[in-house]
C-alpha positions in Angstrom: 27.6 11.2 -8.5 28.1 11.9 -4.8 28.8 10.1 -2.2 25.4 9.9 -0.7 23.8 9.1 -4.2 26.2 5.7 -4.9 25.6 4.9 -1.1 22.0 4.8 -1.5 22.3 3.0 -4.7 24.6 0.0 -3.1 22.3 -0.2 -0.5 19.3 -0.4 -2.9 21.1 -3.0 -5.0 21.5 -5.1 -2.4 18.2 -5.0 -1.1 17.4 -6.8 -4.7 19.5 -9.2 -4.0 18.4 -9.8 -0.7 14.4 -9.9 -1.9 15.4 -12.1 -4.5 15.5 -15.3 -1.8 13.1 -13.8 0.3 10.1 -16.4 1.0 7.9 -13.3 1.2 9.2 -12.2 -2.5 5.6 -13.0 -4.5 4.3 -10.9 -2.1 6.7 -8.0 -2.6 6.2 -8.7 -6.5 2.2 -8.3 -6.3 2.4 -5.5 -4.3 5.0 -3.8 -6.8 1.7 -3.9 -9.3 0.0 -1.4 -7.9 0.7 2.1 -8.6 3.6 3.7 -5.9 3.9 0.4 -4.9 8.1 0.4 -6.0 10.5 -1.5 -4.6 11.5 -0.5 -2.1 8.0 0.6 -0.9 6.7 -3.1 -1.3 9.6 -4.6 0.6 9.3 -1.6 3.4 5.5 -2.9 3.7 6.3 -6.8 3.1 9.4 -6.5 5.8 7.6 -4.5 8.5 3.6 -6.5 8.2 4.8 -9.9 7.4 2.3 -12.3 6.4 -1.1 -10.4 5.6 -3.5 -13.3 5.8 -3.0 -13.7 9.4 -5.3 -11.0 9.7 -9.1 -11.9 8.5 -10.1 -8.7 7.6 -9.1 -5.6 5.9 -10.4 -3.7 9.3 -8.1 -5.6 11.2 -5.3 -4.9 8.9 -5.8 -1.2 9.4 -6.3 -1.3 13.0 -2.7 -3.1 13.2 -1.0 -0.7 10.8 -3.1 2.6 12.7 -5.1 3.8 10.3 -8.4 3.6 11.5 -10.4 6.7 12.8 -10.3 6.8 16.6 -13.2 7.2 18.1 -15.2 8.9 21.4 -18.4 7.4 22.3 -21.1 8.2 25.3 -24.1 6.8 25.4 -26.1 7.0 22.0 -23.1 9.2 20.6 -20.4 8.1 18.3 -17.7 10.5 17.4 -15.1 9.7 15.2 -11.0 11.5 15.4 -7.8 11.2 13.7 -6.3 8.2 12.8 -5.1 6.1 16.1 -1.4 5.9 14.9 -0.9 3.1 16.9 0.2 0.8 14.8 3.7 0.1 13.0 4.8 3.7 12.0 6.7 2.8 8.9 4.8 0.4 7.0 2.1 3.5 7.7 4.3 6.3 6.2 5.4 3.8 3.4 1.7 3.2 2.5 0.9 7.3 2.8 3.6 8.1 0.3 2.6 5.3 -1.9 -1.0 6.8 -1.8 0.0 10.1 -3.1 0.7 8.2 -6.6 -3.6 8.2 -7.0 -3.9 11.9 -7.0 -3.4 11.5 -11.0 -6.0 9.7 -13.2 -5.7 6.2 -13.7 -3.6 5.1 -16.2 -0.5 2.2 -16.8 2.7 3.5 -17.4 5.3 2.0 -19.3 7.3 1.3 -16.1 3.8 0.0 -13.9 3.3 -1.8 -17.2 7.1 -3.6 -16.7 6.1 -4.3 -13.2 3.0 -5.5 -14.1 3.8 -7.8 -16.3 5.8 -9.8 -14.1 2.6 -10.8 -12.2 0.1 -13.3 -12.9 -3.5 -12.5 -14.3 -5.5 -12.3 -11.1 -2.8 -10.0 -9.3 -2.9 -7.6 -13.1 -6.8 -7.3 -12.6 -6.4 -6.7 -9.1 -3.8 -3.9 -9.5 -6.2 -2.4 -12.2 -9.4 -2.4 -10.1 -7.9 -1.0 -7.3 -6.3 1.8 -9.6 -9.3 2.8 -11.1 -11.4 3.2 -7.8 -8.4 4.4 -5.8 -7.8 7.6 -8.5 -11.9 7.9 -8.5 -12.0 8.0 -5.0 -9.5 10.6 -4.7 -10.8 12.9 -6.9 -14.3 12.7 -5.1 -13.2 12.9 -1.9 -10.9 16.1 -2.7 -14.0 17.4 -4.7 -16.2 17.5 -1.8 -13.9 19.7 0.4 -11.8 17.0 2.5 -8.0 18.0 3.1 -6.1 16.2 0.9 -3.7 14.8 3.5 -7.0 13.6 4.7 -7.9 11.7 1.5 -4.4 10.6 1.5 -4.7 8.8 4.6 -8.2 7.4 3.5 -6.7 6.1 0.2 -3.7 4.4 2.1 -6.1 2.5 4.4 -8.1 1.4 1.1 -4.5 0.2 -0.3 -4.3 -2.1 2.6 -7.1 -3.9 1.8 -6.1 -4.4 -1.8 -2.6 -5.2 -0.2 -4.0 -8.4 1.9 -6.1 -9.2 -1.1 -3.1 -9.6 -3.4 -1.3 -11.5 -0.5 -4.2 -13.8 0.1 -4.1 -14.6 -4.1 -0.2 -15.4 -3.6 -0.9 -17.4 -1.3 -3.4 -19.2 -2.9 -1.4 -19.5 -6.2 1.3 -20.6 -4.3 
């Protein structure tokens, strides 16, 4: 193993051991439920967006993370850009790379199913719902000519909202 390799492993380790206390960690547990939600993707997310139901919708939750469409406007015109980008740059990439997982069809594998079955119900039917329309919506999107780093970005906007939805069932469980 090299050197680099058992770093990132140490580091990863305690990061565990770290979350473990965390008051945020049923957060990072739901959100390890969804597929490319791992780990260290759902504490990247947790750590850099704190508390998701501060925000009271999933629009404003995009607009804080930047990836809403920006948008030109004159008059009766309404013109809508790339994503604004102006909000919090890692939680976005973290959510982009996590949105590649839906490029596959939906299905539970026997590690999501490990992960999974930590959670309560609600969070597991969550997690499945937004599976299934997350996958479908990729393949349509894709289908109908759109770049797929476009669809990407679309999908990890639609994440967020599933996100603040798993958050606001923590917290009413909790």
């Amino acid at each position: 193993m090299s050197e680099q390799t058992e770093r990132v492993r140490r580091l990863e380790d305690e990061l565990v051991d770290i979350a473990g206390t965390w008051r945020l960690r049923p957060v990072v547990d739901a959100f390890q439920a969804m597929r490319g939600g791992q780990r260290h993707t759902a504490v990247t997310i947790a750590a850099e967006l704190g508390d998701l139901t501060r925000f009271d919708s999933p629009k404003q939750l995009a607009a804080f993370v930047g990836v809403i469409p920006s948008e030109y406007s004159s008059g009766e015109s309404r013109r809508l850009g790339p994503i604004t980008k102006a909000g919090n740059g890692h939680a976005r990439r973290a959510l982009v790379e996590a949105a590649w997982a839906y490029r596959y069809p939906a299905k539970v594998s026997p590690h999501l199913q490990q992960r999974i079955e930590r959670c309560p119900k609600p969070i597991q039917d969550i997690s499945w719902k937004a599976q299934v329309r997350l996958c479908k919506r990729y393949r349509r999107l894709v289908a109908r000519g759109k770049n797929p780093n476009v669809v990407v970005t679309a999908i990890a906007r639609e994440i967020l909202a599933f996100l603040g939805a798993f958050a606001r069932e923590v917290s009413i469980s909790a």
